[in-house]
C-alpha positions in Angstrom: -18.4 -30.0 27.2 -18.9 -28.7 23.6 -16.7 -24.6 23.8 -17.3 -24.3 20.1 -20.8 -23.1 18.6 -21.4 -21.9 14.9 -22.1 -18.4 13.4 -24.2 -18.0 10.7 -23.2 -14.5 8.4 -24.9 -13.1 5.2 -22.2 -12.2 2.5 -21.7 -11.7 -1.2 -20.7 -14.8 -2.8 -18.2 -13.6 -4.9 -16.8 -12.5 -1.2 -17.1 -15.3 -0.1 -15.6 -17.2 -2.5 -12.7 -14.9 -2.8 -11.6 -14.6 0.8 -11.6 -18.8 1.0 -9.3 -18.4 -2.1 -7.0 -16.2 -0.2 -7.1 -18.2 2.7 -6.4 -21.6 0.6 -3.5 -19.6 -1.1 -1.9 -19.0 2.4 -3.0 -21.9 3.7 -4.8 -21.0 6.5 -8.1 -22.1 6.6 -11.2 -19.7 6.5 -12.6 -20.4 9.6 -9.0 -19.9 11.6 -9.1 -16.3 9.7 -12.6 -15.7 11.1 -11.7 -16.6 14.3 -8.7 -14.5 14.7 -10.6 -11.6 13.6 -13.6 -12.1 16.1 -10.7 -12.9 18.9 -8.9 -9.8 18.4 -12.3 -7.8 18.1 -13.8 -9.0 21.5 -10.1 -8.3 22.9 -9.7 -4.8 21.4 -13.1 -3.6 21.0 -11.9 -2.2 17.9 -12.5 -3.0 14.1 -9.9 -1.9 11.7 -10.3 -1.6 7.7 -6.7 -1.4 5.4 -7.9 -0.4 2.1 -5.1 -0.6 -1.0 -4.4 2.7 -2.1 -5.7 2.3 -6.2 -5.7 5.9 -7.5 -8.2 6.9 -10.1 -7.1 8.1 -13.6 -6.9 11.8 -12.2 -4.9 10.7 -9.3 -2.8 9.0 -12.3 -2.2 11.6 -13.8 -1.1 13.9 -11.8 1.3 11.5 -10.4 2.9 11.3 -14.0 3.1 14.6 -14.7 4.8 15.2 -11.3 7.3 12.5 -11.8 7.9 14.5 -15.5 8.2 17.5 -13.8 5.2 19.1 -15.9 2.8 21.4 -13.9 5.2 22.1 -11.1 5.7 25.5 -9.1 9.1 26.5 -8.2 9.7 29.3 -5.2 13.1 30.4 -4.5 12.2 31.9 -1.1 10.6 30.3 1.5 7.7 33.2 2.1 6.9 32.6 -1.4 6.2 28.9 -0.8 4.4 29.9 2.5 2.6 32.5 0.5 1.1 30.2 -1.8 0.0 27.5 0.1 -1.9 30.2 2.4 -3.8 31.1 -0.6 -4.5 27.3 -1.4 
């Protein structure tokens, strides 16, 4: 008795062809990915997405200028820090 059947999915090539590189770089082939992923779907009932955090150039730069120090409010009380993130 045959208990494995085929899927057909539509996909960008370039996805395609850049998740099989992955997978050959790990060494796991596609198709064990795949299956994983459907497995743990059916069993969950959940999908989950994990996006790399790649800020923009604003995001950028206001990480540089906090790391120099420029731009930065100082409070020497804490009602004064609660104050001004109230008015935010």
């Amino acid at each position: 008795m045959k208990t494995s059947t085929t899927i057909l999915i539509k996909t960008d090539k370039a996805v395609k062809n850049a998740a099989k590189k992955a997978a050959e770089e790990i060494g796991i082939p596609l198709s064990t990915i795949l299956n994983a992923y459907l497995r743990a779907f059916a069993r969950d009932r959940r999908v989950e997405f994990e996006f790399p955090h790649i800020p923009n150039a604003t995001t950028r730069k206001a990480i540089a200028d906090a790391r120099a120090g420029r731009g930065l409010k100082t409070f020497s009380k804490f009602e004064d820090l609660a104050d001004y993130l109230r008015a935010l």
